[in-house]
C-alpha positions in Angstrom: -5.2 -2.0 -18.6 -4.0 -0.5 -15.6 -0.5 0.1 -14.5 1.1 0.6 -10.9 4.0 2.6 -10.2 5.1 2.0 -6.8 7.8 4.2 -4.6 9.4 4.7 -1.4 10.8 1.7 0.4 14.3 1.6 1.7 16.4 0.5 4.7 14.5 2.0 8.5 15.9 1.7 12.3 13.3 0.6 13.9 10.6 3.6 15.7 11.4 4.8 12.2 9.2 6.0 9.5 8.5 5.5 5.7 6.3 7.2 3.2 5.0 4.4 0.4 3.7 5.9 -3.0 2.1 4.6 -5.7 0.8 6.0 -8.9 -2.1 4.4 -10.7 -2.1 5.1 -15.0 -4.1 3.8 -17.5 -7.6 3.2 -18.3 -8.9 3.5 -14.8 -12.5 3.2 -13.0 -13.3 5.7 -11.0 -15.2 3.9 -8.7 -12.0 1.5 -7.0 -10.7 0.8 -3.9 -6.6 1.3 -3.9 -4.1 -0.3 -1.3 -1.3 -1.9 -0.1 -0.3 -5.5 0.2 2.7 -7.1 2.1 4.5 -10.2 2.0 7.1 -11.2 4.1 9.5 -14.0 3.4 7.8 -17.7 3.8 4.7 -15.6 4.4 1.6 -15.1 2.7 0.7 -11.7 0.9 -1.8 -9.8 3.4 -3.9 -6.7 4.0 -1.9 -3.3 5.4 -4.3 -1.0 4.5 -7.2 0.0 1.8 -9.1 3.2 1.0 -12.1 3.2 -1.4 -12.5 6.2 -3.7 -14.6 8.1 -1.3 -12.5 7.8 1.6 -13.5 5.0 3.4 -10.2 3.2 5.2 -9.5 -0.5 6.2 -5.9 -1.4 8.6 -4.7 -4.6 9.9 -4.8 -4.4 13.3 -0.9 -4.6 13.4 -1.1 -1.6 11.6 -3.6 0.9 12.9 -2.3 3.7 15.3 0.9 3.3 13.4 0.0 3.2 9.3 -1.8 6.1 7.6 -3.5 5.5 4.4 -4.3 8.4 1.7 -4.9 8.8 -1.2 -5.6 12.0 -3.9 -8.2 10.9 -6.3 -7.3 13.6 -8.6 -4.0 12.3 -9.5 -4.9 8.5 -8.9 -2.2 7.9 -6.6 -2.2 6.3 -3.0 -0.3 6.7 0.0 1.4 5.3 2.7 2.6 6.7 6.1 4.6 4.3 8.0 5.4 5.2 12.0 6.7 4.1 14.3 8.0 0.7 12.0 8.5 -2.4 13.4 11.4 -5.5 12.4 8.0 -7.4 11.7 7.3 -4.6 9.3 9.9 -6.0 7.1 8.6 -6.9 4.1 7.5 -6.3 0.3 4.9 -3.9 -0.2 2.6 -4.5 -3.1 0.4 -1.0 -4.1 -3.6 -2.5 -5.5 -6.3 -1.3 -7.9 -9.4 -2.9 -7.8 -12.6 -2.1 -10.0 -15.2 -3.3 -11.5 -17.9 -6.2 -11.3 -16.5 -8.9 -11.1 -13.7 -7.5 -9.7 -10.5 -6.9 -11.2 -7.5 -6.2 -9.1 -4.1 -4.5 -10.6 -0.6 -4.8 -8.7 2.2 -3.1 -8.5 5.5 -4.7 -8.8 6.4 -4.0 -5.0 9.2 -2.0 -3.0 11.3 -3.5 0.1 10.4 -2.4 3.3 13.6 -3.2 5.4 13.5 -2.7 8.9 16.5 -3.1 11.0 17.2 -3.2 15.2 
């Protein structure tokens, strides 16, 4: 099993920024891709941003130029730099492991993302 600690959200004026953690324990596979997941109110969950474990990077294209995604492999935790944040920003962010074939994705529990005018 694999277990996501997420960190980070809050209240942001927008043109604001946020830093998203999230720490990844248990039994883990090294070869994963790890990212984060939104879902706004009477919305579906979607794609903000994924990195794979050797540093290849996928953004929504509301995201990119703003977002930056990270990650350090060595202490299984991923990262999330929010610029420049938007009110359509607002949201819950859900941190992701997946591994393995078939595939077998982990979620966090999810932090608010607030963003206010």
């Amino acid at each position: 099993q694999v277990q996501l600690v997420e960190s980070g959200g809050g209240l942001v004026q927008g043109g604001g920024s946020l830093r998203l953690s999230c720490a990844a324990s248990g039994r883990i596979d090294g070869n994963n891709v790890m990212g984060w997941y939104r879902q706004a109110p009477g919305k579906q969950r979607e794609l903000v941003a994924i990195m794979s474990h050797s540093g290849i990077r996928n953004y929504a294209d509301s995201v990119e130029g703003r977002f930056t995604i990270s990650r350090d492999n060595a202490k299984n935790t991923v990262y999330l730099q929010m610029n420049s944040l938007k009110l359509e920003d607002t949201a819950v962010y859900y941190c992701s492991l997946k591994s393995g074939w078939p595939t077998v994705a982990y979620w966090g529990q999810g932090t608010q993302v607030a963003v206010s005018s």
